[in-house]
N, C-alpha and C positions, 0 to 999 in steps of 0.2 A: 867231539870232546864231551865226557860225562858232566851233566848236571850233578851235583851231588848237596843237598840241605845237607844242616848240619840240627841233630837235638844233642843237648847237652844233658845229662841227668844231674840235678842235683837233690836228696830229698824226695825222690820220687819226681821232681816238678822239671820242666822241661825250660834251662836258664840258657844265659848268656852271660857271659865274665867280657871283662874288658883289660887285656894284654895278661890273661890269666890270672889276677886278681881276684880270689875266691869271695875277699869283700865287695868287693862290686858286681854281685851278685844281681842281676833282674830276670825275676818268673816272668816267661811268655806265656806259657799255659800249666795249667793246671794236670793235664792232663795227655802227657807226648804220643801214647796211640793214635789219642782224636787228631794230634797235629802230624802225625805221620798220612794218616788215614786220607789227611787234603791235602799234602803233597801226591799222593797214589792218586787221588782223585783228577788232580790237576797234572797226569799226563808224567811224573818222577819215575824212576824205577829204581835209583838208589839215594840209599841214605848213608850221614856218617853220624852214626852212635858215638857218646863218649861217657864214658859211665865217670863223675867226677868224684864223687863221692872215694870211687875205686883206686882211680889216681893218688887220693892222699893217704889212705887207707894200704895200699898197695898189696890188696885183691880185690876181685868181683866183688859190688854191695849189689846192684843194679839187676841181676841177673834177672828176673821176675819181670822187668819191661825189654828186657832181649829179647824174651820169651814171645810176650805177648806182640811187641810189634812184627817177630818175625811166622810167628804163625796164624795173626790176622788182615796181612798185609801181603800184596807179593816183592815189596821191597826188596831187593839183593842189599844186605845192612854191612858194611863194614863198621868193624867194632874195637874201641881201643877203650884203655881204662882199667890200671891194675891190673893189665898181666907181666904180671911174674913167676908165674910155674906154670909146670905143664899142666896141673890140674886145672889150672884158671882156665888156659886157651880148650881145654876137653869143654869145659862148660860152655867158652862162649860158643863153641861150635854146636855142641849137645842142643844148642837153647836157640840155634838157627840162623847164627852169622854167618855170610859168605867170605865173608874174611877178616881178618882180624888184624890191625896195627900195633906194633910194638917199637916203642921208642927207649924210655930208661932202660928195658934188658937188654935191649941191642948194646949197649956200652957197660953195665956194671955187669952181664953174663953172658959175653957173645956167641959163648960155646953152646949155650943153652941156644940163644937164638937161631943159630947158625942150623942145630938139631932140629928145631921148627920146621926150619926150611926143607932140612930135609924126609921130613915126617911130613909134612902136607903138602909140599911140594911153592915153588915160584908165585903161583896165581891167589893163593891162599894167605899168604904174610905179605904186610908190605909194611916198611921201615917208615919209622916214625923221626920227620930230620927237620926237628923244633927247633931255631934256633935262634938270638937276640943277637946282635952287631955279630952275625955269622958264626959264634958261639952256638953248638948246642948246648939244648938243655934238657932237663932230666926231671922225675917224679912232680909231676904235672905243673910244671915249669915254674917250682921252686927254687932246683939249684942247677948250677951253669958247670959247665966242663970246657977244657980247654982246646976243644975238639972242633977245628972247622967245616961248618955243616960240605960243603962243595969235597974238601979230602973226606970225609964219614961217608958222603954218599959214593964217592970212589972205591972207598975198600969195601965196603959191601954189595957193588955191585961185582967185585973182581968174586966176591964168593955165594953168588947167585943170587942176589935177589934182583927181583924185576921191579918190581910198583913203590913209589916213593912221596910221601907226603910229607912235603915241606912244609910249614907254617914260620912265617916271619913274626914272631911276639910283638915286635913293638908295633905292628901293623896290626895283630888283631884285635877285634871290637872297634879299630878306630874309624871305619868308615872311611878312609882317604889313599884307596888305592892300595894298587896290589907291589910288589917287589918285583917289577918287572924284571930289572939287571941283574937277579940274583939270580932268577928262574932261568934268563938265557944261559947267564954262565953256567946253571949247571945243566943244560941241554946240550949246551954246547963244549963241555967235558964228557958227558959221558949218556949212555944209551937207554935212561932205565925210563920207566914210564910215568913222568911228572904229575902229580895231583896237586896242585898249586891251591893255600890256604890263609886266610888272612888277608883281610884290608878291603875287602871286596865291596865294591858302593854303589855299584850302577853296572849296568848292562852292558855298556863300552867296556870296562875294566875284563868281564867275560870275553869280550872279541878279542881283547887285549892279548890276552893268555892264550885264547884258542892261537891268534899270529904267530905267539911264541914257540908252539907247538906242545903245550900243556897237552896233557891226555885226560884230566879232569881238572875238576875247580869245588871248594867244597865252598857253599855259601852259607854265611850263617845271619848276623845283625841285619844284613842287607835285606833281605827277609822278614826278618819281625819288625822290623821297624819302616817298611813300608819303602824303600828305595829302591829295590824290586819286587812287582807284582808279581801273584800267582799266572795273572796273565802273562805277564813277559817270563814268567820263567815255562810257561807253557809252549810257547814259542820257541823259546831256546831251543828245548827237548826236542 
């Protein structure tokens, strides 16, 4: 199963939000290359970008630390955050993402996304399936749709996508575990390749998922706030 940190950009500054709460706002660093730099150091080989800034914005702000973490780091970055045209995903590729997440255009343009798919191909896009009491949600999970994450990830995987990152909002930033029963169900509907996100607190919560047959895990609070070590996640990897 992939290790996968998570830096969030906001401001340039490398934050964390709590169940996506732009006010609850807290800088880990000042400065996300150096913090990418010691995950690379500490044995990582992928990260998740999220450019937040871009999400409310709804295009690329961030592009400039795309850049930089992917041309000074060997990081494979997935990257999500205000894409909504095909100019944006040029850029985040241009600027050295291995692939890029797209959630709100998957549902308000899926013709467009659908063209992604077929423009870079499966391994390239992986579907963004955010969602609150199994509601997804939309531009950076201010607003809800009446779409259930488990049928969303059904019909797009019926029209090719592979890799899927789920995030349970009410579980993220809170530090108490992951969405174990939602991640099964949706393993056990259907075939795509699960990135399980949100709630993550401790190390077991990781074996947790690995059981479940997750193919990644993105970790974020668990991290900066010390409930997993660089050591333990060196071990993971």
């Amino acid at each position: 199963m992939r290790i996968i940190p998570a830096i969030d950009i906001m401001n340039g500054k490398c934050v964390r939000l709590t169940r996506g709460d732009y006010s609850t706002r807290k800088v880990y660093s000042e400065n996300p290359l150096e913090m990418a730099k010691t995950f690379e150091a500490n044995g990582i080989q992928y990260l998740h970008l999220v450019d937040l800034d871009g999400a409310r914005s709804k295009h690329i702000v961030n592009q400039a630390v795309i850049y930089e973490i992917c041309s000074k780091t060997s990081l494979k970055v997935d990257f999500g955050g205000g894409l909504k045209s095909t100019d944006d995903l040029k850029i985040a590729f241009e600027n050295g993402a291995a692939q890029v997440t797209g959630g709100s255009i998957a549902i308000q343009n899926p013709a467009l996304f659908i063209k992604w798919l077929t423009l870079y191909g499966a391994g390239k896009i992986i579907l963004g399936a955010d969602c609150n009491n199994r509601m997804v949600s939309t531009q950076g999970w201010l607003e809800s749709s009446e779409l259930d994450v488990v049928d969303f990830i059904k019909d797009f995987e019926a029209k090719g996508i592979t890799y899927v990152i789920c995030t349970d909002i009410a579980r993220d930033g809170m530090l108490q575990g992951t969405s174990n029963e939602l991640y099964a169900e949706i393993m056990a509907s259907s075939k795509v390749q699960l990135i399980a996100s949100g709630g993550v607190s401790s190390v077991q919560d990781v074996l947790d998922l690995k059981e479940i047959g997750c193919e990644g895990v993105i970790i974020g609070k668990a991290i900066y706030e010390g409930r997993i070590t660089l050591d333990q996640l060196q071990k993971l990897c």
